[in-house]
mmCIF file as gemmi writes it, N, C-alpha and C atoms, coordinates in Angstrom:
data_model
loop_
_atom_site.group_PDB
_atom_site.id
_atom_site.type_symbol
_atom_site.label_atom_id
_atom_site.label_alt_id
_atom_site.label_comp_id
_atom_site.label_asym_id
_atom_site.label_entity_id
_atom_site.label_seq_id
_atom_site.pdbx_PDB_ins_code
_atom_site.Cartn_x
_atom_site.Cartn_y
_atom_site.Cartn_z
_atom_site.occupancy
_atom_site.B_iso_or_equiv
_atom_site.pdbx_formal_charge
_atom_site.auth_seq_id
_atom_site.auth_asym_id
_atom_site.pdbx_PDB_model_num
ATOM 1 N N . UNK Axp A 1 ? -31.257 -1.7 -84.933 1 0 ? 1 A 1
ATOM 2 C CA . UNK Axp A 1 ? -31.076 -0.613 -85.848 1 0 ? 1 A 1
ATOM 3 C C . UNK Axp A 1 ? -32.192 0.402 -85.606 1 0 ? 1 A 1
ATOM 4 N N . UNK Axp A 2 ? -31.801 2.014 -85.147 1 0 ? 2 A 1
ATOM 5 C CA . UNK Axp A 2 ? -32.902 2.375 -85.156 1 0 ? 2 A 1
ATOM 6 C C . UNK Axp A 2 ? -33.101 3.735 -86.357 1 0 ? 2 A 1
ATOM 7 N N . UNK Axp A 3 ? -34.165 3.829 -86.126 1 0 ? 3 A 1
ATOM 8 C CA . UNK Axp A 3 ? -34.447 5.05 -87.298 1 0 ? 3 A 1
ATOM 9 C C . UNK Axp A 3 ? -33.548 6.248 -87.459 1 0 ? 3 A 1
ATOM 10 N N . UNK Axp A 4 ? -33.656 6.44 -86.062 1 0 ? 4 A 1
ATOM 11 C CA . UNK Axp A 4 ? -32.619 7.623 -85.842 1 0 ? 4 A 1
ATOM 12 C C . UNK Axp A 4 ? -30.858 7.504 -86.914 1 0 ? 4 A 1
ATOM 13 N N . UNK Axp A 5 ? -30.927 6.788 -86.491 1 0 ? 5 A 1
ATOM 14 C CA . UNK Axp A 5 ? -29.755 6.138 -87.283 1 0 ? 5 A 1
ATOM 15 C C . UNK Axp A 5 ? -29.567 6.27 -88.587 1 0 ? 5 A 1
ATOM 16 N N . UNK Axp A 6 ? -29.953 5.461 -88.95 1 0 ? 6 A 1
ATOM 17 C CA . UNK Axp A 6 ? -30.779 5.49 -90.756 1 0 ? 6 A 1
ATOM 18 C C . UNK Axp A 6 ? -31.014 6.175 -91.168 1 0 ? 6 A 1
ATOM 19 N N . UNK Axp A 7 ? -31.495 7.014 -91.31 1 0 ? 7 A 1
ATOM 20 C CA . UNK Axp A 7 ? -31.711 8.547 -91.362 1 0 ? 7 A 1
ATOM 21 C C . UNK Axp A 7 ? -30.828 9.668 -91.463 1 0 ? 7 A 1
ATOM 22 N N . UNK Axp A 8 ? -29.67 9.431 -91.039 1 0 ? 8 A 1
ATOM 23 C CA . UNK Axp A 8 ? -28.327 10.184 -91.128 1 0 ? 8 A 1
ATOM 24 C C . UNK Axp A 8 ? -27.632 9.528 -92.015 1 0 ? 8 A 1
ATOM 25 N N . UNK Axp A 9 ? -27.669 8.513 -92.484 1 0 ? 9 A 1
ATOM 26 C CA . UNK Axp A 9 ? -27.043 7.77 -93.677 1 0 ? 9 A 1
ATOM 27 C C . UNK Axp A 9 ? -27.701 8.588 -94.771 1 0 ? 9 A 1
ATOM 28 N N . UNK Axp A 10 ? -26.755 8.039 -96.292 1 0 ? 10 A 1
ATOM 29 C CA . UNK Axp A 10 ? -27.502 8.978 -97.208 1 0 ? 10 A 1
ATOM 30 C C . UNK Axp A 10 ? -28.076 7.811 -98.064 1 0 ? 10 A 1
ATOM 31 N N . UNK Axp A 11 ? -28.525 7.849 -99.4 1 0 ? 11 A 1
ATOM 32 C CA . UNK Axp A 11 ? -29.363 7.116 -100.194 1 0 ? 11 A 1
ATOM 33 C C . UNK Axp A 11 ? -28.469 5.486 -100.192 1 0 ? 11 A 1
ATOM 34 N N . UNK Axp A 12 ? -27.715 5.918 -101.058 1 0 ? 12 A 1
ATOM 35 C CA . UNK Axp A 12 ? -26.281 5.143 -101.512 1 0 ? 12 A 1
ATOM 36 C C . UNK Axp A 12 ? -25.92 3.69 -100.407 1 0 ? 12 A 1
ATOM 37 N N . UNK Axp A 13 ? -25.447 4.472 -99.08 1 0 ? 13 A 1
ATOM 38 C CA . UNK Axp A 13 ? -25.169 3.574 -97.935 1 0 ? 13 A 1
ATOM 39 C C . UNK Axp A 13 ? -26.98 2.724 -97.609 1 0 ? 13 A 1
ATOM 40 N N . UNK Axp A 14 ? -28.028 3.17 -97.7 1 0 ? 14 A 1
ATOM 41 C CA . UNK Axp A 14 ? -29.435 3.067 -97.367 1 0 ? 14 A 1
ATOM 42 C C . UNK Axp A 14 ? -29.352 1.447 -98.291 1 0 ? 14 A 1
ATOM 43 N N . UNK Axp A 15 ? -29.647 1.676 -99.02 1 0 ? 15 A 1
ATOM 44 C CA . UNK Axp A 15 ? -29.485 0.702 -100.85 1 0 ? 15 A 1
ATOM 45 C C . UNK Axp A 15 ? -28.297 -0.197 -100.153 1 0 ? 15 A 1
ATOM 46 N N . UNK Axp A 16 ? -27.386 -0.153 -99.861 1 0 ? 16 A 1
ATOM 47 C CA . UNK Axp A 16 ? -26.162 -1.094 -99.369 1 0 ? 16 A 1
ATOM 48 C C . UNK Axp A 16 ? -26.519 -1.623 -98.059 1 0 ? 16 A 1
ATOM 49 N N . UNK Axp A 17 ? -27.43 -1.065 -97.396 1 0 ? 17 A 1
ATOM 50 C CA . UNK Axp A 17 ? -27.466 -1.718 -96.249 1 0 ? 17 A 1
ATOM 51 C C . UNK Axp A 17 ? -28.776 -2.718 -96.257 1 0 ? 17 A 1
ATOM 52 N N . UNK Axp A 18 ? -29.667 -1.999 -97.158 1 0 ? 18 A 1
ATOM 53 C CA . UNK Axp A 18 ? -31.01 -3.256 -97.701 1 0 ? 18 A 1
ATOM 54 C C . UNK Axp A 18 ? -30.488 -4.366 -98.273 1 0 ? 18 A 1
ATOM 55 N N . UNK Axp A 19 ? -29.376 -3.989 -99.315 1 0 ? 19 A 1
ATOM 56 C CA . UNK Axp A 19 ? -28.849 -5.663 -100.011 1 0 ? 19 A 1
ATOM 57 C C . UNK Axp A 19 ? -28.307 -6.18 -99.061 1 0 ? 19 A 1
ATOM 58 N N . UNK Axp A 20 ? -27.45 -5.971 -97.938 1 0 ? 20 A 1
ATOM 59 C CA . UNK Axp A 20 ? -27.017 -6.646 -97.074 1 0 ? 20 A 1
ATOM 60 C C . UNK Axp A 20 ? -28.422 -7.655 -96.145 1 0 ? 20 A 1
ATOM 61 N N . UNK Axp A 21 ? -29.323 -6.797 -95.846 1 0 ? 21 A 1
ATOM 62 C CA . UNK Axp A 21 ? -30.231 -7.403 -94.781 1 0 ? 21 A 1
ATOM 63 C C . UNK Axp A 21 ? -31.279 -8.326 -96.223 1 0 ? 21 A 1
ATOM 64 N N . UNK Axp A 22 ? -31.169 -8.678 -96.904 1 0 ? 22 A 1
ATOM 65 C CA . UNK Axp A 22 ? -31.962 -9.298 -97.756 1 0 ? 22 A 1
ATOM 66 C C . UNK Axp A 22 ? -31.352 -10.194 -97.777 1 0 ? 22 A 1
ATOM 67 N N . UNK Axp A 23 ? -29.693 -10.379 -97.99 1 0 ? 23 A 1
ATOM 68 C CA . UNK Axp A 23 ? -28.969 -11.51 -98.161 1 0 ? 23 A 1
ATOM 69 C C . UNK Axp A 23 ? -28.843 -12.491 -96.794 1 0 ? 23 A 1
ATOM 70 N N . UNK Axp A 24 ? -28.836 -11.6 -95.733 1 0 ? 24 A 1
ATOM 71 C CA . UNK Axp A 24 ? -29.195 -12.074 -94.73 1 0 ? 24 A 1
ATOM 72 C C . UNK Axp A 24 ? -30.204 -13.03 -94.169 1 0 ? 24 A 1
ATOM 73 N N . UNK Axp A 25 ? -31.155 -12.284 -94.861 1 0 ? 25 A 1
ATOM 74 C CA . UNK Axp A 25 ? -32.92 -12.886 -94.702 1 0 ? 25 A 1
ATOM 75 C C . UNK Axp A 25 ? -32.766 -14.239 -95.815 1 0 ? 25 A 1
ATOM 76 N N . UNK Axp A 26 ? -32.39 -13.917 -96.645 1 0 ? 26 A 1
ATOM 77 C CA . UNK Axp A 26 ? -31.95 -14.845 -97.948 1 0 ? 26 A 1
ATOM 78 C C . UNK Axp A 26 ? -31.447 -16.636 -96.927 1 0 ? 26 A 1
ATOM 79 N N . UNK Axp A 27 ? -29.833 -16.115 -96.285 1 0 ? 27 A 1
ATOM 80 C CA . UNK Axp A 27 ? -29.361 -17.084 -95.515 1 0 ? 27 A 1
ATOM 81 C C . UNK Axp A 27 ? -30.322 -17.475 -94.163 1 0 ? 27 A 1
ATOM 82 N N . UNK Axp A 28 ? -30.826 -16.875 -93.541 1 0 ? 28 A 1
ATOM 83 C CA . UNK Axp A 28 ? -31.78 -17.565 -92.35 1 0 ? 28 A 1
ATOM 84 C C . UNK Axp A 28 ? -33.035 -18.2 -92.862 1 0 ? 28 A 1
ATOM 85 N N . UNK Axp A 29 ? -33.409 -17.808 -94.268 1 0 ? 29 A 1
ATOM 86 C CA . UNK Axp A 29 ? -34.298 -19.088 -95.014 1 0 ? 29 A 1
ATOM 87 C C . UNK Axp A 29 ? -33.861 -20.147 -95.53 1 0 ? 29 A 1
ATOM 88 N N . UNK Axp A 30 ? -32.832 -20.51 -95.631 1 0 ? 30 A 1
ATOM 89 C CA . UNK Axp A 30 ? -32.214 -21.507 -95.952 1 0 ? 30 A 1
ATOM 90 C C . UNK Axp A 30 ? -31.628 -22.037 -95.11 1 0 ? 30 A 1
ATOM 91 N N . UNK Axp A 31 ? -31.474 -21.667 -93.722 1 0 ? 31 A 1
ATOM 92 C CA . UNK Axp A 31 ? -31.177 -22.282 -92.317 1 0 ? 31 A 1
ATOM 93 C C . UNK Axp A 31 ? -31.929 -23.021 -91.902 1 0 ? 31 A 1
ATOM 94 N N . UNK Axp A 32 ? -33.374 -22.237 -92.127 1 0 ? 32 A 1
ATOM 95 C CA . UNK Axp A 32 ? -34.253 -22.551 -91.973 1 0 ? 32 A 1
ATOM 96 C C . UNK Axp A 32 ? -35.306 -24.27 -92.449 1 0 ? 32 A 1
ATOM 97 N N . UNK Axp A 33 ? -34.616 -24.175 -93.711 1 0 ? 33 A 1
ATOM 98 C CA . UNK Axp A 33 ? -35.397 -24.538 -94.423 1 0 ? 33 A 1
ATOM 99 C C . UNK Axp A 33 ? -34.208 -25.91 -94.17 1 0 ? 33 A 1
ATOM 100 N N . UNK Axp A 34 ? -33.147 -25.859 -93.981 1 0 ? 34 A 1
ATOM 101 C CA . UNK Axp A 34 ? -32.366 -27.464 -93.615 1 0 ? 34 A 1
ATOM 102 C C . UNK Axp A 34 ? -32.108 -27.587 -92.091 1 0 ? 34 A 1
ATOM 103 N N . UNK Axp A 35 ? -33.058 -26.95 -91.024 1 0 ? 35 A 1
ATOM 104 C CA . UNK Axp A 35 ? -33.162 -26.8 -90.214 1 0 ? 35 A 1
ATOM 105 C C . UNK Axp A 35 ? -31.678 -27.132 -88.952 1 0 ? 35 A 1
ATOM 106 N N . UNK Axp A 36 ? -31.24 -26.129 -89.293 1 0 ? 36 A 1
ATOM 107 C CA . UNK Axp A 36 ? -30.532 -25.597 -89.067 1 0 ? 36 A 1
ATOM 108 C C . UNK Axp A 36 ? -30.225 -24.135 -88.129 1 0 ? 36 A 1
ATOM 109 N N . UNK Axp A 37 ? -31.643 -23.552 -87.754 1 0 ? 37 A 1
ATOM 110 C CA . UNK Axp A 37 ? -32.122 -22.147 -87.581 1 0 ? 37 A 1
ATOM 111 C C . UNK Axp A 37 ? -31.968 -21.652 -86.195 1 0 ? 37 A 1
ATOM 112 N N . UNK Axp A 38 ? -30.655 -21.154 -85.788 1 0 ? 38 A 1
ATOM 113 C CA . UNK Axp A 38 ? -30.177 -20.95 -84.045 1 0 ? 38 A 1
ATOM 114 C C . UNK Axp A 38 ? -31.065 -20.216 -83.42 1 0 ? 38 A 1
ATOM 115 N N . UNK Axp A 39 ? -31.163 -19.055 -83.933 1 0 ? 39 A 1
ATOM 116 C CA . UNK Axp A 39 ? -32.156 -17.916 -83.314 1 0 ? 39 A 1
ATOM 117 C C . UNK Axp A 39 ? -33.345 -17.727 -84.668 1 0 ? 39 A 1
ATOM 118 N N . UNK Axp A 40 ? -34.562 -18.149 -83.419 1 0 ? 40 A 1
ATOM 119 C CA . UNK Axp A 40 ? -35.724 -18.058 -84.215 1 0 ? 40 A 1
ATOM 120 C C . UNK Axp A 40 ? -36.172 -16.889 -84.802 1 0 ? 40 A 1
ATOM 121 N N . UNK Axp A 41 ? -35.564 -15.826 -83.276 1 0 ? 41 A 1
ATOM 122 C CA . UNK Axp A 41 ? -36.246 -14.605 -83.394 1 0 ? 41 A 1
ATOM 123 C C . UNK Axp A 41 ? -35.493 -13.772 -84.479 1 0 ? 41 A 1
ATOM 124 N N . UNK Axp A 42 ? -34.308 -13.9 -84.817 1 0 ? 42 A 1
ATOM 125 C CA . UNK Axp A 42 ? -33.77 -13.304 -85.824 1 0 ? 42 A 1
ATOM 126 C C . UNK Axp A 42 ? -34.495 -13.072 -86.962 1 0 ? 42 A 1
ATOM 127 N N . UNK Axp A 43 ? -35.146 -13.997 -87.448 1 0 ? 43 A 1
ATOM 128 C CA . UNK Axp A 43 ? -35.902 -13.645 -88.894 1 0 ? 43 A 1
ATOM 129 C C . UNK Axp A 43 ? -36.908 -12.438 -89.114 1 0 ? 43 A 1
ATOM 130 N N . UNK Axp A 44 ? -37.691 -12.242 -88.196 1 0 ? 44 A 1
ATOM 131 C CA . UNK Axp A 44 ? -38.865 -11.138 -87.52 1 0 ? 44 A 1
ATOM 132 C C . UNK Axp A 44 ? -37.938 -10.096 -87.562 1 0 ? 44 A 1
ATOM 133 N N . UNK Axp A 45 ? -36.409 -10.145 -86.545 1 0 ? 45 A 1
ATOM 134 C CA . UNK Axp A 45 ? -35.866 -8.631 -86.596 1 0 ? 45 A 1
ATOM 135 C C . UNK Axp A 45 ? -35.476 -8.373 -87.988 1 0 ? 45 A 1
ATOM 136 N N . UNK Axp A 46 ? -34.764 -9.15 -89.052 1 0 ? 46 A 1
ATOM 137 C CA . UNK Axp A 46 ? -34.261 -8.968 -89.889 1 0 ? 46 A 1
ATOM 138 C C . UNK Axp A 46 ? -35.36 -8.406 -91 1 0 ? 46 A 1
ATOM 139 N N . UNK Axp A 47 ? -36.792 -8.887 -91.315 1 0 ? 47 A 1
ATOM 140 C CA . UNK Axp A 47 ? -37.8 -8.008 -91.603 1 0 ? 47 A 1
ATOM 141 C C . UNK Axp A 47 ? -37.946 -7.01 -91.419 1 0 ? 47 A 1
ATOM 142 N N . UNK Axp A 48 ? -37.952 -6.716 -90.095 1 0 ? 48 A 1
ATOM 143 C CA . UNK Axp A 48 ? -38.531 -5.444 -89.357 1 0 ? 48 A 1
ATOM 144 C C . UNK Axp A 48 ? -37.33 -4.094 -90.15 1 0 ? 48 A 1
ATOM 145 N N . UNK Axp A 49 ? -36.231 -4.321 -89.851 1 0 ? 49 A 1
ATOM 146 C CA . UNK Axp A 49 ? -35.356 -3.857 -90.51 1 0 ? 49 A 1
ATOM 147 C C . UNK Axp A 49 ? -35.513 -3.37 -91.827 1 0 ? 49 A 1
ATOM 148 N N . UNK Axp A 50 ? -35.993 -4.483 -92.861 1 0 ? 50 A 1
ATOM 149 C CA . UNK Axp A 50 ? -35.795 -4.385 -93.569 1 0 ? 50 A 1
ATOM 150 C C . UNK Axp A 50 ? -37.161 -3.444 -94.484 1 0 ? 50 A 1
ATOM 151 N N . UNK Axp A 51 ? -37.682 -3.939 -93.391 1 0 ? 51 A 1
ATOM 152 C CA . UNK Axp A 51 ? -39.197 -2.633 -93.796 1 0 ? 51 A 1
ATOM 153 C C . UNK Axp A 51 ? -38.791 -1.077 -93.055 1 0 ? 51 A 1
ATOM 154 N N . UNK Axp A 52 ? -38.158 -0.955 -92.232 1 0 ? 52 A 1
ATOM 155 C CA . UNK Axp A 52 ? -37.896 0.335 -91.303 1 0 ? 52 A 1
ATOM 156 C C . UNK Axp A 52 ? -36.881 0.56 -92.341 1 0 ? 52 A 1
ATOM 157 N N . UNK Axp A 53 ? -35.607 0.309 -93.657 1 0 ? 53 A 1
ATOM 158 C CA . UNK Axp A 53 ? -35.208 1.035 -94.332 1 0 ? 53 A 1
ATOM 159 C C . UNK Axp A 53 ? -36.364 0.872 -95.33 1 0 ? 53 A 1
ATOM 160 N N . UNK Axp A 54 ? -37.067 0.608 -96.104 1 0 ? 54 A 1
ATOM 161 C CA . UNK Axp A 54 ? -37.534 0.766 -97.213 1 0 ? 54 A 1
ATOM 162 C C . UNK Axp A 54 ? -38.543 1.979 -97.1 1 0 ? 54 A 1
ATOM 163 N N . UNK Axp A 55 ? -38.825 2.066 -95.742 1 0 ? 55 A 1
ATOM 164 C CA . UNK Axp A 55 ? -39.915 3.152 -95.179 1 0 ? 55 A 1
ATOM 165 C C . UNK Axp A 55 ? -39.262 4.315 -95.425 1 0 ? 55 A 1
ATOM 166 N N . UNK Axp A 56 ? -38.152 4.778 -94.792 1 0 ? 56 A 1
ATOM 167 C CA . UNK Axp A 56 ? -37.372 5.836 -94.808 1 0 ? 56 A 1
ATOM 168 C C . UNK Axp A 56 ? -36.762 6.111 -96.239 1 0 ? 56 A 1
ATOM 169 N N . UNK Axp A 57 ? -36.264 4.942 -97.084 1 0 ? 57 A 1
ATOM 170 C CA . UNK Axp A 57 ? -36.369 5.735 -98.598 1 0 ? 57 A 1
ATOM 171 C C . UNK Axp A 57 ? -37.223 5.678 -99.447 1 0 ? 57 A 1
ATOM 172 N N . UNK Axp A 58 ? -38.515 5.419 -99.254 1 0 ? 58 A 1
ATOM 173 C CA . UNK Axp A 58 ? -40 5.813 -99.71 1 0 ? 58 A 1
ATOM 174 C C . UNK Axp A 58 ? -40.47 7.367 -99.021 1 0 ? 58 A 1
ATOM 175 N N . UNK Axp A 59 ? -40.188 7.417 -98.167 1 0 ? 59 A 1
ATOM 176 C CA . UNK Axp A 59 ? -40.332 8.956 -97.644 1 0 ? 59 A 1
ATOM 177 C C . UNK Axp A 59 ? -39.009 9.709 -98.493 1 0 ? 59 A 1
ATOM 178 N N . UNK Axp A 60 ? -38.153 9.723 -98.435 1 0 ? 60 A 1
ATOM 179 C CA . UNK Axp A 60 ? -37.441 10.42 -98.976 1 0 ? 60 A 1
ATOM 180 C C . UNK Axp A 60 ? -37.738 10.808 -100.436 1 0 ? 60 A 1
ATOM 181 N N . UNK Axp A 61 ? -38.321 9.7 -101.17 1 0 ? 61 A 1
ATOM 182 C CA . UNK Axp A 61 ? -38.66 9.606 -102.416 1 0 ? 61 A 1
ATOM 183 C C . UNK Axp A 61 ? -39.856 10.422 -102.807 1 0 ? 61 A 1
ATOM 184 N N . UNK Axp A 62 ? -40.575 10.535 -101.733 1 0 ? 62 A 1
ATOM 185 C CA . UNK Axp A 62 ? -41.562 11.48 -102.06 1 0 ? 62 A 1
ATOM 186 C C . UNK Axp A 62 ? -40.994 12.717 -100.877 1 0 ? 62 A 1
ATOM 187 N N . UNK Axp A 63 ? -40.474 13.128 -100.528 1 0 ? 63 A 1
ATOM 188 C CA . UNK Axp A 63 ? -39.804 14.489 -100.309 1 0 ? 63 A 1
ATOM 189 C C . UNK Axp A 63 ? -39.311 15.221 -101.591 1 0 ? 63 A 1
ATOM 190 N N . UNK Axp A 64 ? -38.294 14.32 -101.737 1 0 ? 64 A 1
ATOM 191 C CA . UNK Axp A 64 ? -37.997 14.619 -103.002 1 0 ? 64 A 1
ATOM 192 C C . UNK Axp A 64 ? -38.899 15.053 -104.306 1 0 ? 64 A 1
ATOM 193 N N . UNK Axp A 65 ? -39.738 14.302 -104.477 1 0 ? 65 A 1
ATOM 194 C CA . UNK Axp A 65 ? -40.835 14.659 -105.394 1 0 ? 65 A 1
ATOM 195 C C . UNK Axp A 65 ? -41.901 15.443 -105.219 1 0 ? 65 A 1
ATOM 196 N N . UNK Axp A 66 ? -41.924 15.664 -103.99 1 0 ? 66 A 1
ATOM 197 C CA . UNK Axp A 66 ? -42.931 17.076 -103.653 1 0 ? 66 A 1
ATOM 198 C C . UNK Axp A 66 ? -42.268 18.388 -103.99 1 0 ? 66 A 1
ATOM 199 N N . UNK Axp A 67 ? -40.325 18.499 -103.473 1 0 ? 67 A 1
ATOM 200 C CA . UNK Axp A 67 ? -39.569 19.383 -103.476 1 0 ? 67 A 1
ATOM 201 C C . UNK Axp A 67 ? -39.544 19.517 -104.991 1 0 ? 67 A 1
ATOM 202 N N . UNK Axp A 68 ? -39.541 18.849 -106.112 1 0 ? 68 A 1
ATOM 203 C CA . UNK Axp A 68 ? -39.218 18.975 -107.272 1 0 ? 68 A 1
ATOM 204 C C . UNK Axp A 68 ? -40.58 19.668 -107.798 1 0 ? 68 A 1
ATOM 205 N N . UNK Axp A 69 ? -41.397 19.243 -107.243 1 0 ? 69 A 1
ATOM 206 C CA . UNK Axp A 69 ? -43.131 20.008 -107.622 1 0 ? 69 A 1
ATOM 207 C C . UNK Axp A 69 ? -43.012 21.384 -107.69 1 0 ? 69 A 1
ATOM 208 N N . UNK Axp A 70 ? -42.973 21.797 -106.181 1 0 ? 70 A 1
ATOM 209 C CA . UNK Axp A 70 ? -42.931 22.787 -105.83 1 0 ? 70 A 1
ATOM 210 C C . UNK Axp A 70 ? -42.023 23.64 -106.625 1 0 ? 70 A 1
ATOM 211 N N . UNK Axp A 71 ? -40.825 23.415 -106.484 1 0 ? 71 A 1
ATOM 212 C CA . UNK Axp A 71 ? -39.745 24.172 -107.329 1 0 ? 71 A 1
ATOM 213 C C . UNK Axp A 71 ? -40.06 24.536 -108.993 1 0 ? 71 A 1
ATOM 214 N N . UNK Axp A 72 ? -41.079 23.572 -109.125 1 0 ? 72 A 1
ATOM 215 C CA . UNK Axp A 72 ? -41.627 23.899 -110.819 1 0 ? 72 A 1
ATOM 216 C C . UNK Axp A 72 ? -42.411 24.637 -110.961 1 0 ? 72 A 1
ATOM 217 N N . UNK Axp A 73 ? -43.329 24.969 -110.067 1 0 ? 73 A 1
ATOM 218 C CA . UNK Axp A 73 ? -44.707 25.69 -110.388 1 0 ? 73 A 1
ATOM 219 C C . UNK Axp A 73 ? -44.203 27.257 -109.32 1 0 ? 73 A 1
């Protein structure tokens, strides 16, 4: 998944695609944990992910809130 990507999505789909990769992360800990766990490396990408959207709507969030500043004063 790359940024580029993500980024052209809007808030809405952003939020739908974090609950998805959480539930995800959710199931490879519990693969994990009855060892069970095919691909190791999956868990690391599924993080990474999941910090590369939260990044992009934390920036947005303060775009937004700078734009709302500005527009007041």
């Amino acid at each position: 998944m790359k940024a580029e990507d993500l980024r052209a999505k809007t808030d809405a789909e952003l939020e739908e695609e974090l609950l998805n990769l959480r539930r995800e992360q959710f199931n490879l800990r519990m693969q994990r944990a009855t060892g069970q766990a095919p691909r190791p490396d999956q868990h690391g990408k599924v993080r990474r992910n999941i910090a590369r959207l939260k990044t992009i709507l934390t920036e947005r969030g303060r775009q937004a809130a700078r734009t709302a500043t500005e527009a007041s004063t």
